[in-house]
N, C-alpha and C positions, 0 to 999 in steps of 0.2 A: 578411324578417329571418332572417339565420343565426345559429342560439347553440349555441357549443360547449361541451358538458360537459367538464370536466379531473378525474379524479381519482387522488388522490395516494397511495390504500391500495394496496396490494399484495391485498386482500382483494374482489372482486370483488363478493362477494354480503353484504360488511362492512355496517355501518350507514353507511359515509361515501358509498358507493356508492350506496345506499337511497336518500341524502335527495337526492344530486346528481340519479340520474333522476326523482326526484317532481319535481321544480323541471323539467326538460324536459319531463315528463309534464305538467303544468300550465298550459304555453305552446304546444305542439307543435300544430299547425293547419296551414291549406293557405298562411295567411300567414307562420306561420311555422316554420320548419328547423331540427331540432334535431338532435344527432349526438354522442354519447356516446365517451371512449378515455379509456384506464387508462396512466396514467403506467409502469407495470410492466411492458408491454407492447411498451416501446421502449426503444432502449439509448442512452442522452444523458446525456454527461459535463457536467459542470460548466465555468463557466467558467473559464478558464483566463490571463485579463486578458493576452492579445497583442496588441489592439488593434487586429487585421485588419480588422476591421467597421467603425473609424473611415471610413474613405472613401466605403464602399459599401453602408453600415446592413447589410449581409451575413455571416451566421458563417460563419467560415472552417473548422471545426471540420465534419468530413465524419462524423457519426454519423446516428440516426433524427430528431434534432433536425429535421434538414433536412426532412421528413415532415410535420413537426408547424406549419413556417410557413408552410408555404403551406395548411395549414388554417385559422390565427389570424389570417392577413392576409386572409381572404376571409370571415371571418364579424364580424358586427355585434355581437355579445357574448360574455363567457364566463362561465362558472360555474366558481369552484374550490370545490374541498373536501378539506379532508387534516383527518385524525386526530391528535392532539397526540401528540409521539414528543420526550419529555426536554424537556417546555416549551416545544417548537418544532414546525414541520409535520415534513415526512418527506421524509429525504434526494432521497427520486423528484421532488419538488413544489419542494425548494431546486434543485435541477441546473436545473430545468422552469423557474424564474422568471432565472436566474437566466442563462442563457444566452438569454431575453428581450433582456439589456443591448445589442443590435445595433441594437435599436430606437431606443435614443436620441439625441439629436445635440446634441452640444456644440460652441460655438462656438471657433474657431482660440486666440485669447489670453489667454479667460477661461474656464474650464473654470465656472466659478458660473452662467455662461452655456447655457441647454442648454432644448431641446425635447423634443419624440420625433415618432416617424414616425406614429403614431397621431391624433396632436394637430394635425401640418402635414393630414393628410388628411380633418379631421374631427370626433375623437373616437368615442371607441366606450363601450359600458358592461361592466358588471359586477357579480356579486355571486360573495360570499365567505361558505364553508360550515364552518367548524371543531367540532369534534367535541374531546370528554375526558371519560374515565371518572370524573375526582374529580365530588365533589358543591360544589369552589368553584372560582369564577370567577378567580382566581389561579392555581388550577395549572392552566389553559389555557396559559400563559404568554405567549409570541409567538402564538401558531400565527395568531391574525386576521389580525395587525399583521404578520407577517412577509409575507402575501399583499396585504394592504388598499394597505398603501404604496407596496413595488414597481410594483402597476399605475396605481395615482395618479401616480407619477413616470412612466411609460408611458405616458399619456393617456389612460386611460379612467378612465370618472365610475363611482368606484365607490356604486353604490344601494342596497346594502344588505350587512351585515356577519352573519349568523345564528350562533349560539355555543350551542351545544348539548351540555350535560352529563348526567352519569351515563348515557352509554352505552358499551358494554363489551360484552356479548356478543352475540355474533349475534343478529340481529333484534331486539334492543332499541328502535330506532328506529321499527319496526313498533304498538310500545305506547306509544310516546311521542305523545300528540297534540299535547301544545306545541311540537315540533320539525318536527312533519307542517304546522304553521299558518304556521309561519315562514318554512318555505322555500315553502311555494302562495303567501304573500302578497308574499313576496322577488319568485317568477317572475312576478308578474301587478305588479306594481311594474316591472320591466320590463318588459313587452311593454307596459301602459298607456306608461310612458318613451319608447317608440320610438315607440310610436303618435302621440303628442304631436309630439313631431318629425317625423316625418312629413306629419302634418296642416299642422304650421309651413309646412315647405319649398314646399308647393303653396301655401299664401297667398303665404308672399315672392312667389316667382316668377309667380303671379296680378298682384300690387300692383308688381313692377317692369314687365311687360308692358304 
């Protein structure tokens, strides 16, 4: 099992950064791979709706994006996590999802009509990490939901949603032990998840033989 960290701070050693490697940290074994990158770190523009990618599920868009899929196509899960920035994630994490859209396949006459490349090959999972310094669950605003759904339309089964308040300054996350429980129980929620399947796939193929 490959799970890739995604995070959306600009702040490396931030609290959103923190909780994303506890969640690696808390799966990472010989079963399974984990691999951490900071959205900040790469130059990837937004999309730009031209419609290249219809033929070829391919972004036509020649930035570090192109770096970053054949990362996402070769691992088994992800992990996001962005900071709330104006009731929303962070500019780095909208470009990130959002040039994503290559992945999905709409049918020729009905555009209502539609897949994605994830979902024809399998499914894969997820879990989603948002972070806000207020002390209420309102002025989080989007930041969950603007990750949660983009990859549900993507095909992956997202497992779990963690939403984590009043953090604000460095290392805050660090004293937080409601936010330290959430993401161990989120990663171990997936690797149990794959495990599961896993286990599955060797019966099928036992019981068709």
């Amino acid at each position: 099992m490959k799970v890739l960290g995604i995070v959306g701070s600009r702040r490396k050693k931030g609290n959103t950064s923190y909780l994303v490697q506890q969640a690696l940290n808390a799966i990472e074994s010989k079963e399974v791979k984990t691999e951490l990158i900071f959205l900040g770190d790469y130059n990837i523009r937004g999309c730009t709706g031209c419609e290249g990618c219809k033929d070829t599920y391919k972004c036509v868009i020649m930035d570090d994006m192109q770096k970053l899929y054949l990362l996402i196509l070769d691992c088994d899960a992800i992990i996001l996590g962005s900071p709330t920035y104006f009731y929303n994630i962070t500019s780095d994490m909208k470009a990130f999802i959002e040039r994503l859209y290559c992945f999905q396949i709409f049918a020729e006459d009905d555009r209502s009509v539609w897949s994605s490349i994830n979902e024809v090959l399998g499914g894969k999972y997820a879990v989603v990490i948002s972070i806000c310094e207020q002390n209420d669950e309102k002025d989080m605003g989007f930041t969950s939901d603007a990750m949660s759904k983009p990859l549900e339309g993507l095909g992956y089964r997202v497992l779990s949603t963690v939403k984590v308040l009043q953090l604000f300054k460095k290392g805050d996350a660090l004293q937080n032990q409601n936010a330290l429980e959430q993401v161990q129980e989120a990663a171990e929620k997936l690797e149990k998840t794959f495990r599961l399947r896993k286990e599955t796939e060797k019966k099928l193929k036992l019981d068709v033989e």
